[in-house]
LUMFI-709426 format. One record per residue (C-alpha): residue in three letters; y, z, x. Coordinates in steps of 0.5 Angstrom, whole numbers, padded with zeros to 4 digits, always signed. Example, Ala and Ser with C-alpha at 12.3 -4.5 7.8 and 13.67 -1.06 7.14 Angstrom:
ala-0009+0016+0025
ser-0002+0014+0027
//
This chain:
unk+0226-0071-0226
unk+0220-0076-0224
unk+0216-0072-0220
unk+0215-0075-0214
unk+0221-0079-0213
unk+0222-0076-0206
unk+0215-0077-0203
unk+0214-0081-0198
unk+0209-0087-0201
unk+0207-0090-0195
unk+0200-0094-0196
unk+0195-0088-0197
unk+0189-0088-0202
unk+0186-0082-0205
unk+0182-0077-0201
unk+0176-0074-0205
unk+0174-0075-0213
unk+0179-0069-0215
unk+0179-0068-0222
unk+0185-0072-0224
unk+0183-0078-0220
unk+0176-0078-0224
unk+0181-0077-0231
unk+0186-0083-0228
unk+0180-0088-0226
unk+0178-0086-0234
unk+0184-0088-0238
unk+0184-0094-0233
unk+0177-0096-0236
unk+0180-0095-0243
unk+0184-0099-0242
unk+0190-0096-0240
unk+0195-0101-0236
unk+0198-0097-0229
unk+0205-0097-0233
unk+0202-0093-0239
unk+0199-0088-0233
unk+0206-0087-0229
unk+0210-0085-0236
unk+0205-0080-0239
unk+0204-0077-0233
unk+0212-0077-0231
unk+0212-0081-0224
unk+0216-0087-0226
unk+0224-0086-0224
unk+0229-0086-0230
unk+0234-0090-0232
unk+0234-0098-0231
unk+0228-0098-0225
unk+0223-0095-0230
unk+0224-0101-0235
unk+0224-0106-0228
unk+0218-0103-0227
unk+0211-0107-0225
unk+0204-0107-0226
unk+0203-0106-0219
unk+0210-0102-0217
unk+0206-0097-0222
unk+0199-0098-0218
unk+0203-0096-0211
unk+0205-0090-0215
unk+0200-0088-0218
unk+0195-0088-0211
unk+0201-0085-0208
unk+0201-0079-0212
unk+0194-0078-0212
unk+0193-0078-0205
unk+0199-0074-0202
unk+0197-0069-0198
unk+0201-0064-0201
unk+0199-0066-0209
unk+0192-0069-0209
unk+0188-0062-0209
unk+0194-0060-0214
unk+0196-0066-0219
unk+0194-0063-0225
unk+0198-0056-0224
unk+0203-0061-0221
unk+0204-0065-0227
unk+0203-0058-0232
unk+0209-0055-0230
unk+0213-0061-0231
unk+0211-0061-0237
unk+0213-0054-0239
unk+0219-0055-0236
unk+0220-0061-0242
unk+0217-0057-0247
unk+0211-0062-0247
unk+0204-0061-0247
unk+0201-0065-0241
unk+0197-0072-0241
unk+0190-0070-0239
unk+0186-0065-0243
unk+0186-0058-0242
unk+0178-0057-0238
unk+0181-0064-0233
unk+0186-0059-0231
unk+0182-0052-0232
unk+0176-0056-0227
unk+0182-0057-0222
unk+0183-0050-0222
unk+0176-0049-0220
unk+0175-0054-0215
unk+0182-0049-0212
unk+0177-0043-0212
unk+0182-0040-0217
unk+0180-0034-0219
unk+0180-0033-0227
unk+0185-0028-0225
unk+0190-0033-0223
unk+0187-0038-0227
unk+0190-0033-0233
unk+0197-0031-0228
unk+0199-0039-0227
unk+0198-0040-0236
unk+0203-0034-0236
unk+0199-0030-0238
unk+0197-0022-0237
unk+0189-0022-0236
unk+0186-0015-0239
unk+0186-0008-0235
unk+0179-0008-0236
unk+0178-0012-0230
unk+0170-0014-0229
unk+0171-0016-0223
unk+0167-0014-0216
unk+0170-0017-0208
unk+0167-0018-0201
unk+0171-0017-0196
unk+0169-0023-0191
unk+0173-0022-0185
unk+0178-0016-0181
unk+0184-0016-0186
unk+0190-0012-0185
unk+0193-0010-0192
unk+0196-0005-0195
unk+0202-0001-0199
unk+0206+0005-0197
unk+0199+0005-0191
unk+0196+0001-0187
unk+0188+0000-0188
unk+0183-0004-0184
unk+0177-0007-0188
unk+0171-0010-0184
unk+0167-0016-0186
unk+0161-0014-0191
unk+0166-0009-0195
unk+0164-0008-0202
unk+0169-0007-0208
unk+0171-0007-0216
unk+0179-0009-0218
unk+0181-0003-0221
unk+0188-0006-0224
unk+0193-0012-0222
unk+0201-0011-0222
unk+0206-0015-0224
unk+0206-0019-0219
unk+0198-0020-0218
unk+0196-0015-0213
unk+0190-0012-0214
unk+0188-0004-0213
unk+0181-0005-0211
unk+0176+0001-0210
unk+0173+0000-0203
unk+0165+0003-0203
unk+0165+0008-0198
unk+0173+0009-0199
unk+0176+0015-0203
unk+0182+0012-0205
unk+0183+0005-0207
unk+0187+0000-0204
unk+0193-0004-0206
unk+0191-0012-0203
unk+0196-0017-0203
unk+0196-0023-0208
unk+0196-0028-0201
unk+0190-0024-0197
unk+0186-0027-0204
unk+0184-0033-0200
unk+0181-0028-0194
unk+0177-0025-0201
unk+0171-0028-0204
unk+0171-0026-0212
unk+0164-0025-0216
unk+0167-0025-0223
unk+0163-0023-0229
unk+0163-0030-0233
unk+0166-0027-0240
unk+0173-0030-0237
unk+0171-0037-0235
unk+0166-0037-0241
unk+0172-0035-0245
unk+0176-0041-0241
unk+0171-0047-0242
unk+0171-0046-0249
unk+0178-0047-0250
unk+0177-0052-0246
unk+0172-0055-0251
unk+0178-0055-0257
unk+0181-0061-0257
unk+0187-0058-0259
unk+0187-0053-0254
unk+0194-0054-0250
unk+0197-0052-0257
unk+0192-0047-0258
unk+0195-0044-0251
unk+0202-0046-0252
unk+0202-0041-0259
unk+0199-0035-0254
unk+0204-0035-0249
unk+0209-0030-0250
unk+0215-0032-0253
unk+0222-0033-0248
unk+0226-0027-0248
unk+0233-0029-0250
unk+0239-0026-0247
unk+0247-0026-0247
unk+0250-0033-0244
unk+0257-0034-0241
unk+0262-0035-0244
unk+0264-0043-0244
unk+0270-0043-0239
unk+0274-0048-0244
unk+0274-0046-0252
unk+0277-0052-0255
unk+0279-0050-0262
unk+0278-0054-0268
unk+0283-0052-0274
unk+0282-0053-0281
unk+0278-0055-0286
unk+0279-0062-0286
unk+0277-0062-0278
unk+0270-0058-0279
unk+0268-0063-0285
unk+0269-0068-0280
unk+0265-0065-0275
unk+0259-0063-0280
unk+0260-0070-0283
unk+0258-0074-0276
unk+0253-0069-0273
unk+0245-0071-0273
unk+0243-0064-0270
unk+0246-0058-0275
unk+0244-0051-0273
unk+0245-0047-0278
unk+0245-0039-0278
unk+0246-0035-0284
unk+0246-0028-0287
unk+0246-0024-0293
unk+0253-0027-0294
unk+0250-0034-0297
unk+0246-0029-0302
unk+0252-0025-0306
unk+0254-0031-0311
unk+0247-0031-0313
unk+0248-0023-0315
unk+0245-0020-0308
unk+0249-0014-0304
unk+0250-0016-0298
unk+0246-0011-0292
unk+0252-0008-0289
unk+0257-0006-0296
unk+0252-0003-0300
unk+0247+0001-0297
unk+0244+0006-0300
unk+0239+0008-0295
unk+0243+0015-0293
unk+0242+0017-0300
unk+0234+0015-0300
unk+0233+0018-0294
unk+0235+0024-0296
unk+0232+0024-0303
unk+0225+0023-0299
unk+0226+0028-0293
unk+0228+0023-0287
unk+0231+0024-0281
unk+0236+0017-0283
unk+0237+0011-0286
unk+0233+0007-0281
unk+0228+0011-0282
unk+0227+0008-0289
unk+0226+0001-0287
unk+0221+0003-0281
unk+0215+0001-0280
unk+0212+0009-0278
unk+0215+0011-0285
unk+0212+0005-0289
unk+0204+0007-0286
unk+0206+0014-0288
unk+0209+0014-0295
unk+0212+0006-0298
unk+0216+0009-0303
unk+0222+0010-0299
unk+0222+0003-0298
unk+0220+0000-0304
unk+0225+0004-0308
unk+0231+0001-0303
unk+0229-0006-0304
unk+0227-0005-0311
unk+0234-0008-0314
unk+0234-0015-0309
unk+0227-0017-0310
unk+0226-0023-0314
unk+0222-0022-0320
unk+0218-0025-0326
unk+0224-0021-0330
unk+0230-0023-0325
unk+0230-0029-0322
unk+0234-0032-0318
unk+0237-0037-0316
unk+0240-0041-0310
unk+0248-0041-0309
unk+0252-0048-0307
unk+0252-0045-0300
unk+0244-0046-0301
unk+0244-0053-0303
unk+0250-0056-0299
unk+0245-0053-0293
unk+0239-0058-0296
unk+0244-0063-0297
unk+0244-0063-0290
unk+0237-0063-0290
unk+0237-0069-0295
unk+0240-0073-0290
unk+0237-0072-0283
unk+0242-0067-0281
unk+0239-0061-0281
unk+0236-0059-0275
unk+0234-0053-0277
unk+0236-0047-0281
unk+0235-0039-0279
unk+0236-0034-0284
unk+0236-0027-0283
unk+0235-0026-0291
unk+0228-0024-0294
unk+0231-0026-0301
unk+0227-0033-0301
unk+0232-0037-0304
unk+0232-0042-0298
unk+0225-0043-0301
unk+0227-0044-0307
unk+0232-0049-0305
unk+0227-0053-0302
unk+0230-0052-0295
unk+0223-0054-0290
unk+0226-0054-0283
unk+0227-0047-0284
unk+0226-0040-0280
unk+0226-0034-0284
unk+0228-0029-0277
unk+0226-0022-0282
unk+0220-0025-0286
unk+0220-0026-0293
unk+0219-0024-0300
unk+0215-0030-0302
unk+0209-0027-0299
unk+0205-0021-0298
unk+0200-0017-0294
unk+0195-0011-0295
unk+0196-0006-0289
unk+0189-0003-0291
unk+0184-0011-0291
unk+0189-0015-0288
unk+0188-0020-0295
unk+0195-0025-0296
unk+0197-0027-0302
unk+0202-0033-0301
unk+0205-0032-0308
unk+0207-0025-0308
unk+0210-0025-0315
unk+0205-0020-0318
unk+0208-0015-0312
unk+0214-0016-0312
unk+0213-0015-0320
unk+0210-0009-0319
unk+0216-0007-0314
unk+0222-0008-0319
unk+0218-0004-0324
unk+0218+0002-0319
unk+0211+0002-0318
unk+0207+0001-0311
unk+0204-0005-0311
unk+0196-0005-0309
unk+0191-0009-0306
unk+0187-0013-0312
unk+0181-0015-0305
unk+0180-0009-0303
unk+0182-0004-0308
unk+0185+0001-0304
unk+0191-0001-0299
unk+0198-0003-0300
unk+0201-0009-0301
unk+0207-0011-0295
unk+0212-0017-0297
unk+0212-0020-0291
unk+0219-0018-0288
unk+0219-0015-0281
unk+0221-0008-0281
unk+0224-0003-0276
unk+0218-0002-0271
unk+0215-0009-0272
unk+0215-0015-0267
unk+0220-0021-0269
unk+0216-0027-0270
unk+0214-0031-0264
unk+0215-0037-0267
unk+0222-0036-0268
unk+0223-0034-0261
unk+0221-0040-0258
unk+0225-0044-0264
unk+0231-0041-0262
unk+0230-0043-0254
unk+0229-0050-0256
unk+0234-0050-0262
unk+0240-0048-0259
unk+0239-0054-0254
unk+0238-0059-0258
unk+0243-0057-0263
unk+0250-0061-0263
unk+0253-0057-0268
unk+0252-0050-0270
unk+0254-0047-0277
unk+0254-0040-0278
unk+0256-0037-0284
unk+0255-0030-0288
unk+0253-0026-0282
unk+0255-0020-0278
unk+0252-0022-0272
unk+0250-0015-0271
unk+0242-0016-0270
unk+0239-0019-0264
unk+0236-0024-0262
unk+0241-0028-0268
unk+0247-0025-0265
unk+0245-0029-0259
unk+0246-0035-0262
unk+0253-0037-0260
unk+0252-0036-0253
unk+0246-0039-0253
unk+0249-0045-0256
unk+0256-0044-0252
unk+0251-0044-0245
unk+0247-0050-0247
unk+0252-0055-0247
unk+0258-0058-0252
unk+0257-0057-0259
unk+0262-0055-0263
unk+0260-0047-0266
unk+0264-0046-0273
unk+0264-0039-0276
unk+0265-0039-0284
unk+0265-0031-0285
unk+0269-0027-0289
unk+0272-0025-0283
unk+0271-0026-0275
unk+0265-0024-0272
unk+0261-0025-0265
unk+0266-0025-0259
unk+0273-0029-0259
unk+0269-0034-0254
unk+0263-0036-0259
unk+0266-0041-0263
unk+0271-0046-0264
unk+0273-0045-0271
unk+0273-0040-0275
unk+0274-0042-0283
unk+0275-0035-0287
unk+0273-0033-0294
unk+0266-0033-0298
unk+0261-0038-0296
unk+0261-0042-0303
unk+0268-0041-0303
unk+0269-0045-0296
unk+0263-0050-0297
unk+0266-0052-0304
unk+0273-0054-0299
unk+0269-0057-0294
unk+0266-0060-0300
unk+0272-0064-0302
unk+0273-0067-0295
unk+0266-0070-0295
unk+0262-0076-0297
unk+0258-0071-0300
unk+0259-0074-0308
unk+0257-0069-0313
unk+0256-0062-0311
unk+0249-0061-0308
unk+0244-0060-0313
unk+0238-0056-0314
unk+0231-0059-0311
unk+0226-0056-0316
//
């Protein structure tokens, strides 16, 4: 929404050089016209009255939201959060509105808050308590003007515990007495602040420490249209521009894999090796501990110089998509690696991959793990050729170990944009992949197809369910597509 369609935009000029007036006057002496500034900056109104919109409309609006009594101090901040709202980066460079902040006697504290962002515990912070204050949690303190202190920690909410000089217990102080404060801060915060502000890219490099969103179960739609047969969701494929697709180890049993759930040998390594069960074998503590549980479970999946393999048909109609501009984007929950070998690009890999490898001991990657995966399917451990000693761990995330963000804040966006989801040969029994169909179903109207060897999810997370092999289902949506010849291999 434009964001200041309901401000009073009576005749006011700018009251003070804030910094997003200074950034403003700046672009228009690059030769920015008035027009150019009201759509970045998201002050136009939508629709046919943007377009009509003059150079001079643009002019009046522009001094408008710069002089509103409630934003001009605040333009900066203002405009952020309209563009976090639509997942862009804002117009002006970071240190515009990192000065604004300061111009706001914003603590780095806040600074760090407002970013979403949770400053250490290891708080350099001292305060001087200005005038009689009355705070307090669970008991009411008065503090007198000249009181000395060092914040101890902040809680969630921003609070601050401040260990008073010349008072035993420290204090809790709430974060909207913070303008009766004055804070000293050591510069190592700001100093961190400002250099950020000096790269160029810097609100992407903000944007990559943001934690990623936590994802939830969503409503049920109140209607499920359903969709039945194969012709009708070969059409439906057929005229998406956005697919979302969401695959599991099903896509990976006609290229000689089992899949997850039906063979699992784990118990029997679990027990061979003394653990506690199965899970454990695919745990991170245990890996640190000792590999070989692991390596031994995937020795017979992972891809080797000896056994490669190759991808199925599900694989490469999923590329064909791709190829034809309707792919939004593919999330697997397969380490196999054979999206890759497909040529599949907009891709996610949810648990990792084994296409690559890390050392746990140095750290060193390789970006061609064939040596450790060769090492792997002959049973042995493979090692570090950089520092000699440490282990090297294909890239899959393990019982223990954080999903991706990347993949968090792709499922966010993805599962909004998408205009069609194409789940196939998945249980949906791991989250935050299990989400999906809900996700999707929240987020507006896009048909959700289920192609699986038998239902999964709950009755309300698809419109249509296409049952058997994923290859055996694609080969007949083949048949009802404009597809040509069968998907072939990108090499």
């Amino acid at each position: 929404m434009p964001i200041i369609e309901e401000i009073d935009d009576g005749a006011m000029e700018p009251q003070a050089q804030t910094p997003f007036v200074t950034w403003m006057l700046g672009r228009r002496a690059a030769g920015a016209s008035a027009i150019d500034l009201v759509q970045e900056i998201g002050v136009q109104a939508a629709g046919a009255e943007a377009e009509r919109l003059s150079e001079a409309d643009a002019e009046h609006r522009l001094r408008a939201f710069a002089s509103h009594p409630q934003i001009c101090l605040k333009a900066c901040e203002v405009i952020r959060v309209q563009c976090l709202k639509l997942r862009k980066s804002p117009p002006f460079p970071f240190a515009v509105w990192l000065d604004e902040q300061r111009a706001s006697n914003k603590t780095s504290t806040q600074v760090l808050r407002g970013l979403g962002l949770t400053p250490s515990s290891t708080v350099e912070e001292t305060v001087t308590v200005l005038q009689e204050l009355e705070s307090g949690n669970k008991e009411r303190i008065q503090l007198k003007q000249g009181v000395h202190g060092r914040v101890h920690r902040y809680d969630d909410e921003g609070d601050a515990l401040i260990e008073f000089d010349g008072i035993s217990k420290p204090q809790w102080l709430f974060q909207r007495d913070f303008p009766k404060l004055k804070f000293s801060e050591a510069d190592s915060r700001w100093d961190g602040l400002r250099k950020l502000a000096a790269e160029a890219n810097a609100w992407e490099i903000m944007a990559s420490m943001l934690p990623p969103p936590k994802l939830h179960e969503q409503p049920a739609r109140s209607t499920v249209e359903r969709i039945e047969g194969v012709a009708a969701a070969a059409q439906l494929i057929a005229k998406s521009r956005r697919v979302l697709v969401l695959a599991g180890a099903g896509i990976s049993v006609a290229c000689g894999l089992p899949t997850y759930r039906d063979h699992d040998v784990r118990p029997a390594i679990a027990e061979e090796f003394g653990l506690e069960s199965g899970d454990h074998v695919s745990d991170i503590e245990t890996f640190r501990k000792d590999p070989r549980p692991w390596f031994k479970w995937i020795k017979n999946i992972v891809p080797s110089t000896d056994r490669v393999l190759q991808p199925s048909l599900t694989h490469r109609f999923i590329k064909s998509l791709e190829e034809r501009g309707q792919l939004l984007r593919m999330y697997t929950q397969n380490i196999d690696a054979l999206e890759r070998s497909a040529g599949i690009t907009r891709l996610m890999e949810c648990h990792g991959s084994l296409a690559t490898a890390t050392c746990i001991h140095c750290s060193e990657q390789v970006l061609d793990a064939t040596q450790a995966n060769n090492s792997i399917a002959a049973g042995e451990i493979p090692r570090c050729t950089s520092c000699g000693v440490g282990v090297m761990k294909p890239d899959v995330v393990l019982f223990g170990e954080p999903m991706p963000s990347a993949v968090m804040r792709g499922l966010a966006e993805d599962t909004e944009a998408a205009d069609l989801l194409l789940v196939l040969g998945t249980s949906l029994s791991v989250a935050p992949c299990s989400l999906v169909p809900s996700l999707v179903g929240a987020a507006g109207n896009a048909p959700r197809i289920l192609i699986n060897r038998e239902k999964v999810g709950k009755e309300s997370d698809f419109e249509c369910f296409l049952p058997g092999s994923s290859d055996d289902v694609v080969q007949s949506l083949l048949t009802h597509m404009n597809f040509g010849n069968e998907p072939t291999m990108v090499d």
